[in-house]
C-alpha positions in Angstrom: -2.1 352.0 88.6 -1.7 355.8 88.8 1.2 357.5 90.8 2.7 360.9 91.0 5.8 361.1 90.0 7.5 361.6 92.8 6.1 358.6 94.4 7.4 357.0 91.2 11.3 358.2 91.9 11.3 357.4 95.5 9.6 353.7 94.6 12.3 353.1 92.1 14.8 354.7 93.9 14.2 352.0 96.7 13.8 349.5 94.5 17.5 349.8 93.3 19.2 350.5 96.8 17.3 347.3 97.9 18.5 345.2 95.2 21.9 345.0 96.8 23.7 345.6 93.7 24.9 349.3 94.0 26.7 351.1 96.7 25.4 354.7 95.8 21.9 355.4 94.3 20.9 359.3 93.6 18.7 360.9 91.2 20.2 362.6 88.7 17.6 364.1 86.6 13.8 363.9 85.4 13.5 364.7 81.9 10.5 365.2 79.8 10.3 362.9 76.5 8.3 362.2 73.8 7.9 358.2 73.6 8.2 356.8 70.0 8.1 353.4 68.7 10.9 351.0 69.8 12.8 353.7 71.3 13.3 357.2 72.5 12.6 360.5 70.0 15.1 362.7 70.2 12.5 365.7 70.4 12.5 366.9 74.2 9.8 368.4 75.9 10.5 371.3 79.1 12.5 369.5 81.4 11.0 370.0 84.6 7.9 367.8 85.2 5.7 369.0 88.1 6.3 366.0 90.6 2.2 366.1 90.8 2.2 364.8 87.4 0.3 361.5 87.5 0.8 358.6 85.6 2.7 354.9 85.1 6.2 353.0 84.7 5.6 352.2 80.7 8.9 350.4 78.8 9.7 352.4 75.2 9.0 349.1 73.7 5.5 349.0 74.8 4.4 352.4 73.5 1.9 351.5 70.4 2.6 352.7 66.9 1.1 355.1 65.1 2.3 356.0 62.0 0.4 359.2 61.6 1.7 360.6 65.2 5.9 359.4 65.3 6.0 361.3 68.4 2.4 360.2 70.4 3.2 360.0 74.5 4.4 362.7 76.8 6.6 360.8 79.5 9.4 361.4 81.7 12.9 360.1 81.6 14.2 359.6 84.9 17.4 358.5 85.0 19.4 357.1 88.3 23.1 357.6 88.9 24.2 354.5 90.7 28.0 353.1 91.8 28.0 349.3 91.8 29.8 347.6 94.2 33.1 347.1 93.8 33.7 350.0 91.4 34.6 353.6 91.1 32.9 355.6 88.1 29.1 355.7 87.9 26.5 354.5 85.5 22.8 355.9 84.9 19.5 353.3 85.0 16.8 354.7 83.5 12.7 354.3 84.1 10.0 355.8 81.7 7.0 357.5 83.5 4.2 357.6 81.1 1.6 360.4 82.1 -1.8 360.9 82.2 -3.6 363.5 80.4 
């Protein structure tokens, strides 16, 4: 199912405040990745996706390999800074937004 992406972050966003696990949920940034095999590539794209962009919640585990493209799918990093209860210093949760082209 296609979204825009900022239906994506306020979805997600909910999803974490209504978990009951963290005190303190805030988006801390949307950054635009390539996807790679079994992980993250460390070549960035701009940083600012339009939040029009359309597209899907994808895992980096489920992006296909192809050995003749190591760096295949545009996506966007969005990365959550959340407090868990009971503690002072935050942490980051990140979700992968796959788009469609």
């Amino acid at each position: 199912m296609n979204i825009q992406l900022h239906q994506f972050i306020e979805q997600k966003k909910l999803e974490l405040e209504q978990s009951g696990k963290y005190r303190h949920v805030s988006t801390h940034s949307k950054d635009a990745v390539m996807l790679t095999i079994k992980g993250i590539g460390q070549q960035f794209l701009a940083t600012d996706t339009p939040y029009s962009q359309r597209g899907h919640e994808v895992k980096p585990s489920e992006v296909p390999e192809i050995p003749s493209m190591p760096f295949k799918e545009n996506a966007t990093e969005v990365i959550f800074e959340v407090i868990e209860k009971r503690k002072r210093n935050p942490s980051d949760v990140k979700f992968y937004f796959l788009w469609t082209l």
